[in-house]
C-alpha positions as CSV (number, residue, x, y, z in Angstrom):
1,X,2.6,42.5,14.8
2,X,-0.3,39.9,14.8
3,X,0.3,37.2,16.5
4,X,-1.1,33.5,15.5
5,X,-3.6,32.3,18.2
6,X,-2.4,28.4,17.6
7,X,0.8,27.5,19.9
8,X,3.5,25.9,17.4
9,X,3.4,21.7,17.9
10,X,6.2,19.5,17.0
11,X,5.6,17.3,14.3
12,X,5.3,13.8,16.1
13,X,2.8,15.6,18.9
14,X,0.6,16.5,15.3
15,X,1.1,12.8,14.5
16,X,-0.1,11.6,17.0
17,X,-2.9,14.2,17.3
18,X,-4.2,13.4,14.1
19,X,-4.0,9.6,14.5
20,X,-6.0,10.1,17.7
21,X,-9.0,11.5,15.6
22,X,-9.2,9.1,12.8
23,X,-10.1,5.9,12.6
24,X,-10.9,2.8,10.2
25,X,-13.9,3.5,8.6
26,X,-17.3,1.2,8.9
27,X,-16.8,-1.8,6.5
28,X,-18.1,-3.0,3.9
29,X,-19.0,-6.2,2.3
30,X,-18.2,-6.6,-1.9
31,X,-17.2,-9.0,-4.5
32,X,-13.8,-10.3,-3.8
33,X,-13.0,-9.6,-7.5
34,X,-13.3,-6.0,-7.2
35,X,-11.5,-5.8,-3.7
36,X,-7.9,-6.1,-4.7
37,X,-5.8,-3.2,-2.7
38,X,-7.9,-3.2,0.0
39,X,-7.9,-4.2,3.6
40,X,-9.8,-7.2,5.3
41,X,-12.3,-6.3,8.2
42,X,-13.2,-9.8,9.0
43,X,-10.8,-13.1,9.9
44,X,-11.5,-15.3,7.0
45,X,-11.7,-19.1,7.9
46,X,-11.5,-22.2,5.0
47,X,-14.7,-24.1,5.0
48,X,-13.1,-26.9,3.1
49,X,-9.7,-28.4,2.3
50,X,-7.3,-27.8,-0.4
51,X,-7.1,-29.9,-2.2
52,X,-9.9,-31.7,-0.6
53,X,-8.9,-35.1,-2.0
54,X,-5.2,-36.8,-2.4
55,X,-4.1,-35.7,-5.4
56,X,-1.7,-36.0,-7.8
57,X,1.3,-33.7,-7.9
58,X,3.0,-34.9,-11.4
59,X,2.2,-36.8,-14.9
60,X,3.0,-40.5,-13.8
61,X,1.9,-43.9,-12.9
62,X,-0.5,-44.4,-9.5
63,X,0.5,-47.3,-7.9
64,X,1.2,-49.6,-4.5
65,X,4.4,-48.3,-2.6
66,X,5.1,-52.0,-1.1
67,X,4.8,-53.9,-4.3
68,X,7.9,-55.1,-5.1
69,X,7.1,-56.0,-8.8
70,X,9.0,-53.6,-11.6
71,X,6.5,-54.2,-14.1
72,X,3.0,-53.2,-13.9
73,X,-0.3,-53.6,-15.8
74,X,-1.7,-50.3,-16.5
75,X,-5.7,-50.7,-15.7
76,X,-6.7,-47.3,-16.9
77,X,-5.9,-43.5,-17.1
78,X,-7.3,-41.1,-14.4
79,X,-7.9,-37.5,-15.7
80,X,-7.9,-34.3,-13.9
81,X,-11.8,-33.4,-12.9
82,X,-13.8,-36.1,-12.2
83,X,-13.6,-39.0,-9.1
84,X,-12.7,-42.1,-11.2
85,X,-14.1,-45.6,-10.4
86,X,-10.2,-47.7,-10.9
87,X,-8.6,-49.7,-7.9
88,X,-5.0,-50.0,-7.9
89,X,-4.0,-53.9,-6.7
90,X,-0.3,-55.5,-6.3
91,X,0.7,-55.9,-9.8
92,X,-1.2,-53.2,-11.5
93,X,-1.2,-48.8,-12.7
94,X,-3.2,-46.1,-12.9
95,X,-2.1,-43.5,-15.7
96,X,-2.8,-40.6,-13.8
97,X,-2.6,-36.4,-14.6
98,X,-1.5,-33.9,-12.2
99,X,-4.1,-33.0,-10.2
100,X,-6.2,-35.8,-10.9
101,X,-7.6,-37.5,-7.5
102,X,-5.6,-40.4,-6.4
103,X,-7.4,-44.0,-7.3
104,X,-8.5,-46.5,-4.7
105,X,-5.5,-48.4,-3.3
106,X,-2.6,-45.9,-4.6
107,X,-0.7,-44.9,-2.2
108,X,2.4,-43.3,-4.5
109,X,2.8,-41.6,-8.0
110,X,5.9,-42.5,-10.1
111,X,6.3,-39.7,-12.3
112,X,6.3,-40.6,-16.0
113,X,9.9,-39.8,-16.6
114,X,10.8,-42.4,-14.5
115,X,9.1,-45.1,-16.4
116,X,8.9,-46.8,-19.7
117,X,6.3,-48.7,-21.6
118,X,6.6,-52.5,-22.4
119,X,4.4,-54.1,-24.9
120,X,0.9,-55.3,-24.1
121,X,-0.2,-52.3,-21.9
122,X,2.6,-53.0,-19.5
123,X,5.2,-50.1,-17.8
124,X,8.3,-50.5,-16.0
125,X,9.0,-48.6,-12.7
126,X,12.8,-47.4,-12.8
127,X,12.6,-46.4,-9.3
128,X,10.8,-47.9,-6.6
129,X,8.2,-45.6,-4.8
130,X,7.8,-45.0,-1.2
131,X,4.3,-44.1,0.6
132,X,3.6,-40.6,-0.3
133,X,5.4,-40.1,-3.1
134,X,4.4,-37.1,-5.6
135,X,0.5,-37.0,-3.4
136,X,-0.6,-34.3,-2.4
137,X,-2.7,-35.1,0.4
138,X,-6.3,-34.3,1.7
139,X,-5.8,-30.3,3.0
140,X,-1.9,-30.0,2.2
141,X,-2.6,-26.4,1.5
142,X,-5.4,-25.5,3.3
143,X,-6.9,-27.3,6.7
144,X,-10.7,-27.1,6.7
145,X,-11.4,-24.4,9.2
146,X,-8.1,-23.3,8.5
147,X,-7.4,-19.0,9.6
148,X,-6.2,-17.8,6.2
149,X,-6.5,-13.9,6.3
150,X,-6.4,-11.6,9.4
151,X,-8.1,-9.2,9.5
152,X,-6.1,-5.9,8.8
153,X,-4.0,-7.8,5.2
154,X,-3.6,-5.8,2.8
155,X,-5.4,-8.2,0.2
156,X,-3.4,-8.6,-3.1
157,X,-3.1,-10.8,-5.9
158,X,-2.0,-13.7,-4.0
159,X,-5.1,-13.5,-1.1
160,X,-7.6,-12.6,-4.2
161,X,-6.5,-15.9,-5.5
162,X,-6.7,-17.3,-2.2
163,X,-10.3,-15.8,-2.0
164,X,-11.1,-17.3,-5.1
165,X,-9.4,-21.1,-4.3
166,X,-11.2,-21.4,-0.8
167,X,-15.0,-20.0,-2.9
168,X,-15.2,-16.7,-0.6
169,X,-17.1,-14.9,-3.1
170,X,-17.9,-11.9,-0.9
171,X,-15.3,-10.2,1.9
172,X,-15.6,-7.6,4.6
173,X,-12.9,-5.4,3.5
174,X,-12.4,-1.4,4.9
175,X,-13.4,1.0,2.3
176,X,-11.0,3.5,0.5
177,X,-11.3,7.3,2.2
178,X,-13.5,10.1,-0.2
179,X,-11.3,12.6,0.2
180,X,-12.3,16.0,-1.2
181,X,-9.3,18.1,-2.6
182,X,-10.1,22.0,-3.0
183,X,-7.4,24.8,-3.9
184,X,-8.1,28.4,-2.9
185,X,-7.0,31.5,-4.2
186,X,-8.0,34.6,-6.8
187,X,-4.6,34.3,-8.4
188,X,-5.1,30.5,-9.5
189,X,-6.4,29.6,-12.8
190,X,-6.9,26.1,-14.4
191,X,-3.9,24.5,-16.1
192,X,-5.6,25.0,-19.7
193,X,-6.2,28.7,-19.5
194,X,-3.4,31.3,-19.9
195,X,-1.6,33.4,-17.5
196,X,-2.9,36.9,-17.4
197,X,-0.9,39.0,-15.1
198,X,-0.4,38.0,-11.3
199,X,-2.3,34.8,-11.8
200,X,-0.3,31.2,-11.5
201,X,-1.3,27.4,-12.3
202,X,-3.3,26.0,-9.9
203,X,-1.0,22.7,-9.5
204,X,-1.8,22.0,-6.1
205,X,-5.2,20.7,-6.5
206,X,-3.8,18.3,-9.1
207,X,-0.5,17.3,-6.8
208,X,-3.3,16.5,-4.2
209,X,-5.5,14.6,-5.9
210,X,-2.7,12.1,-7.4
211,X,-1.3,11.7,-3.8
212,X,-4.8,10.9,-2.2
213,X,-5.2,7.9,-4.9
214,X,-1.3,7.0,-4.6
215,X,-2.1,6.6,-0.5
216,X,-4.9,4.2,-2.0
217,X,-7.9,7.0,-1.0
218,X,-10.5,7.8,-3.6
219,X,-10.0,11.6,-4.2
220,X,-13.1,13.8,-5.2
221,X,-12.0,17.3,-7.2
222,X,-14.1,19.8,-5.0
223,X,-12.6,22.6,-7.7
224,X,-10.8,25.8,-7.4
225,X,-12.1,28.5,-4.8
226,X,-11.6,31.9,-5.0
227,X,-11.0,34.5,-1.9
228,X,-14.7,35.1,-0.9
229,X,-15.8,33.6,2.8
230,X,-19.3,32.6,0.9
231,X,-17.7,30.4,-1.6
232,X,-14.9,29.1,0.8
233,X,-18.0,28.5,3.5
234,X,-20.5,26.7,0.5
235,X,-17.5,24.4,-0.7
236,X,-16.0,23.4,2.7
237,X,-19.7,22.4,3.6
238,X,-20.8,20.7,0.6
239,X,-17.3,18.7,1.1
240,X,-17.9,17.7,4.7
241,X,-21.4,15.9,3.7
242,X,-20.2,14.1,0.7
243,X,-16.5,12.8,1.6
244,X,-15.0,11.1,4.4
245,X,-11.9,13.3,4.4
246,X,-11.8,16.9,3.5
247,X,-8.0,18.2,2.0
248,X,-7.3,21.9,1.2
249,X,-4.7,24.4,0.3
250,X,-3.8,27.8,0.6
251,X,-5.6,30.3,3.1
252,X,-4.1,29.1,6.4
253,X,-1.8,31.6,7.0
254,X,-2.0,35.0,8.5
255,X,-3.3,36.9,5.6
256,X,-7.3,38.6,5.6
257,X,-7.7,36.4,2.9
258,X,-6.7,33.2,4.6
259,X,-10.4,32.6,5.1
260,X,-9.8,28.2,6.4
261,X,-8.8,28.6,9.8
262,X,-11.5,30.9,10.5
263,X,-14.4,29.1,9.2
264,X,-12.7,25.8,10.4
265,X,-12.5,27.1,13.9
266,X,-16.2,28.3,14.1
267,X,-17.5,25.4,12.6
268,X,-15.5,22.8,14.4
269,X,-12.5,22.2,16.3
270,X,-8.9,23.3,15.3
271,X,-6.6,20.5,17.2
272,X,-3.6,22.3,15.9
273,X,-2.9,25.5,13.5
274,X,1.1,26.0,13.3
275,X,4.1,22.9,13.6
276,X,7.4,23.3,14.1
277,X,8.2,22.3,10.5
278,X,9.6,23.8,7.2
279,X,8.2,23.4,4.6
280,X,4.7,23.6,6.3
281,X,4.5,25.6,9.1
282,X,0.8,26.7,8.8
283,X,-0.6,23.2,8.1
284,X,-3.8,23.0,9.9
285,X,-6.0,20.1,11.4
286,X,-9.8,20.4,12.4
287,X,-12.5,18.2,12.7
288,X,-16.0,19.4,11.4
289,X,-19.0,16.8,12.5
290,X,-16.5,14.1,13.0
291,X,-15.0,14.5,9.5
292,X,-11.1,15.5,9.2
293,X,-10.4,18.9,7.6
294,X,-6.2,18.6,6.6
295,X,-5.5,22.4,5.6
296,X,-2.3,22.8,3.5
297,X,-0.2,25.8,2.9
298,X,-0.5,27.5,-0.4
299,X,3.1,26.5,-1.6
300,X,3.2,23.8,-3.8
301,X,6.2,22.0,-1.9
302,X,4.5,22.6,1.0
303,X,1.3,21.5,0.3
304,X,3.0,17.8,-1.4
305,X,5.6,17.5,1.6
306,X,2.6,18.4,4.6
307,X,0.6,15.6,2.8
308,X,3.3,12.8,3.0
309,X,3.6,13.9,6.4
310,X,0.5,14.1,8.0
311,X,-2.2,13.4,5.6
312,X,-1.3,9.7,4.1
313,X,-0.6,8.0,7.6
314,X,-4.4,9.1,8.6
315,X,-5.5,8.0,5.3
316,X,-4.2,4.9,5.3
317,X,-5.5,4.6,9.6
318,X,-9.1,5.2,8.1
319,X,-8.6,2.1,4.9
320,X,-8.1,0.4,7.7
321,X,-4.0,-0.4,7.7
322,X,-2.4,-1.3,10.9
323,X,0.7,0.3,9.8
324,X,0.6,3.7,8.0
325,X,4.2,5.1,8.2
326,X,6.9,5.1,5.5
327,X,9.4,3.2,5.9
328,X,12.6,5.1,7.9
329,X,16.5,4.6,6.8
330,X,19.8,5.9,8.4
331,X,21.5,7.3,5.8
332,X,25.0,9.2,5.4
333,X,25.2,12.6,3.7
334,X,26.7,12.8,0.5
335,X,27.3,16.8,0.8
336,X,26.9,19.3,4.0
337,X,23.8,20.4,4.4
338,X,22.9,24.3,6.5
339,X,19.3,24.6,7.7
340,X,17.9,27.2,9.8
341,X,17.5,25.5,13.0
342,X,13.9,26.8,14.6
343,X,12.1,23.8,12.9
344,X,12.4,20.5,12.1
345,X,12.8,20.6,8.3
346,X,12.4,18.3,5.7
347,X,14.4,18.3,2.5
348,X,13.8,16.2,-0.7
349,X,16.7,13.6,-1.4
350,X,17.7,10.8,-3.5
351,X,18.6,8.0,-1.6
352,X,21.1,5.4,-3.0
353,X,21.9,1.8,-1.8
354,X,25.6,1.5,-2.3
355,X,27.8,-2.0,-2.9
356,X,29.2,-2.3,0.1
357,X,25.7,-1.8,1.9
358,X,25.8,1.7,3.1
359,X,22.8,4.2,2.4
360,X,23.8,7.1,1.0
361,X,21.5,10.8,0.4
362,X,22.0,14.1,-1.4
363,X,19.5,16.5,-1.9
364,X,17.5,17.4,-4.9
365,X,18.9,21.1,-5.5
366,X,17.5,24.3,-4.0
367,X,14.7,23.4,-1.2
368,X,12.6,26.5,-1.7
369,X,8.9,25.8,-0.7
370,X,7.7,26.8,-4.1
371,X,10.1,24.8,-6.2
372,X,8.1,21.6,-7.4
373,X,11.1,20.4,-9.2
374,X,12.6,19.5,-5.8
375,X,9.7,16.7,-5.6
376,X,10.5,15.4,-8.8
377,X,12.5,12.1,-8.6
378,X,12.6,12.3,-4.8
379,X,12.6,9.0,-3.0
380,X,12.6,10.8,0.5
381,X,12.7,12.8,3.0
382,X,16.0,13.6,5.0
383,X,14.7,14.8,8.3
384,X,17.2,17.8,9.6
385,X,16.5,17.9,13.4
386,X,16.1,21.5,14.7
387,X,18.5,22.8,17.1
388,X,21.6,22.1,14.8
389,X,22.4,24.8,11.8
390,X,25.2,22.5,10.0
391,X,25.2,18.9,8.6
392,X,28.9,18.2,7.3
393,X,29.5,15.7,4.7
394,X,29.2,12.3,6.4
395,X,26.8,12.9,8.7
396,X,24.4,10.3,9.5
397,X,20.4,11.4,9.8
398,X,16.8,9.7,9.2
399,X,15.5,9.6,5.7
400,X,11.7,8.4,5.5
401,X,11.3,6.7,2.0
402,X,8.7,7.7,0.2
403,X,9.5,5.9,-3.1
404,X,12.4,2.6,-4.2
405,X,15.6,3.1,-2.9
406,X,18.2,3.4,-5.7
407,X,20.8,0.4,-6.1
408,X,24.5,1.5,-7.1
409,X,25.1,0.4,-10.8
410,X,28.2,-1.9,-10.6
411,X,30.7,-1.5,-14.3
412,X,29.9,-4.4,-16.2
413,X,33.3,-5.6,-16.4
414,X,33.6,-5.7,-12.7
């Protein structure tokens, strides 16, 4: 019997092996505009207030605090956009607009529902103002020189519009990974084209492309390869000098025509070749040149499942996040679950979030590595820890979410 020459890794030592050979990639400066999604290389500072002069926060009247007169004269109006050129004195009103810059002597806005107009261009206060009142003063929102982005946000609509308020037109942001995706295999045809005997749907490729742009990469279709070392060889290396991130499946098992690990170990270094995991046993990870090669089983399951695990937390390392794991939930078993208890395994699940606050999982149906229907509707993964065959009904393990909890749907008459 052949024996693999990889030793088989748990999954958290392949973590961490991958997420010791990626890192951020080299920055990049762009338009603000066109940087939503992505993350800041670069502390980002406020050169000026905002608002950078007392402003006003309502429709109303601009006048002295301390004057105890009800009635004022109104002097003028003050419009948003332009410095006006009106004093405020004891006795006397500016008409002013939200937003509008606060006249010479005001020191409080009444707003205008708490007024009324008397004849003669006259208004009467109905409440008397204190210092402050309805201003917004010089840097309220933003102190000049104010830190208003670490590096390492995520930037989204509200720091584009932050961007935008504070005039940083261009940003140092991390760039999204190039990852090419390839598929091997004779038997795999495009999804147009019929079947002819033998052959299957090459869904894969398409799986894997959709989950490199979902984990916020920029995924390059590198095609369909068939069984042939030169065509394997001539794709892997046209992928390794265009993309920052090579992805494949099929061909890392033990098979003569499992041509990856062989060109992968020749041209580079395998860190690992087997992990202690179903589905995904085989997954593979090398680096070519200083480029990650991710090598995914052949199984379509397999494939999607080794990506969430492995892939996505060293894509999002190389955009540049600071934290690249899903989220993780204790969660109680709605059913018993039997695994076979050499590897850690993971099994699709719906999570729910019940009324009373509990978290609650059952599984998506038959957990066989070629059933893509168990992905479908998923929301995570239930890890089932090796070393223990049975999971009764009740028991508690981790779930890692990899899409919206579901809320419990309360009767409408209750």
């Amino acid at each position: 019997m052949r024996e693999s020459p990889y030793p088989m890794i748990s999954v958290e030592a392949a973590l961490h092996i991958i997420l010791q050979h990626v890192a951020p990639l080299q920055p990049v400066r762009m338009q603000f505009g066109d940087a939503w999604g992505l993350v800041v290389a670069e502390d980002v500072y406020a050169a000026e207030a905002i608002p950078p002069f007392a402003a006003s926060a309502v429709d109303g009247y601009a006048v002295i605090a301390a004057d105890p007169s009800p009635v004022r004269r109104i002097i003028g109006a003050q419009p948003a956009g332009a410095m006006g050129t009106l004093t405020v004195t004891p006795g006397s009103a500016v008409h002013v607009m939200t937003g509008a810059p606060l006249p010479a002597g005001a020191d409080a806005v009444v707003m205008i529902e708490h007024t009324s107009l008397e004849d003669d261009g006259y208004i009467r206060l109905h409440t008397q103002p204190a210092v402050g009142d309805n201003v917004r003063p010089i840097g309220q929102d933003v102190a000049a020189g104010q830190l208003v982005l670490s590096r390492g946000t995520v930037l989204g609509a509200a720091e584009v519009g932050l961007l935008a308020a504070i005039g940083k037109t261009h940003i140092a942001v991390y760039p999204r990974p190039r990852v090419a995706v390839l598929s091997t295999g004779d038997e795999l045809v495009d999804p147009h084209q019929p079947l002819k005997p033998g052959q299957i749907r090459d869904a894969n490729r398409y799986s894997l492309l959709s989950a490199v742009r979902e984990a916020g990469g920029q995924p390059l279709d590198w095609g369909r390869i068939p069984d042939r070392a030169e065509a394997v060889h001539e794709a892997l290396e046209s992928a390794l000098r265009e993309a920052d991130a090579v992805l494949t499946s099929g061909g890392v098992s033990m098979g003569e025509l499992d041509l990856i690990k062989p060109y992968l170990a020749e041209r580079g270094t395998v860190h690992f070749g087997r992990v202690r995991a179903r589905p995904g046993k085989p997954v593979t990870f090398a680096t070519v040149d200083g480029v990650p090669v991710f090598a995914m089983p052949g199984f379509p399951v397999s494939a999607l499942v080794s990506f969430e695990v492995y892939v996505r937390p060293a894509l999002l390392r190389m955009a540049g996040h600071t934290y690249v794991h899903r989220p993780r939930q204790r969660v109680i078993l709605e059913h018993a679950i039997r695994h076979e208890p050499d590897r850690t395994e993971f099994q699709r699940a719906i999570v729910t979030r019940r009324a009373d606050g509990r978290y609650t999982a059952h599984t998506t149906g038959y957990q066989g590595s070629g059933r893509l229907l168990s992905m479908v509707g998923a929301n995570a993964l239930l890890v089932l820890p090796a070393e223990q065959e049975m999971f009764p009904a009740g028991s508690e393990l981790e779930a890692w979410l990899i899409a919206p909890v579901r809320e419990e749907e309360t009767p409408a008459n209750s």
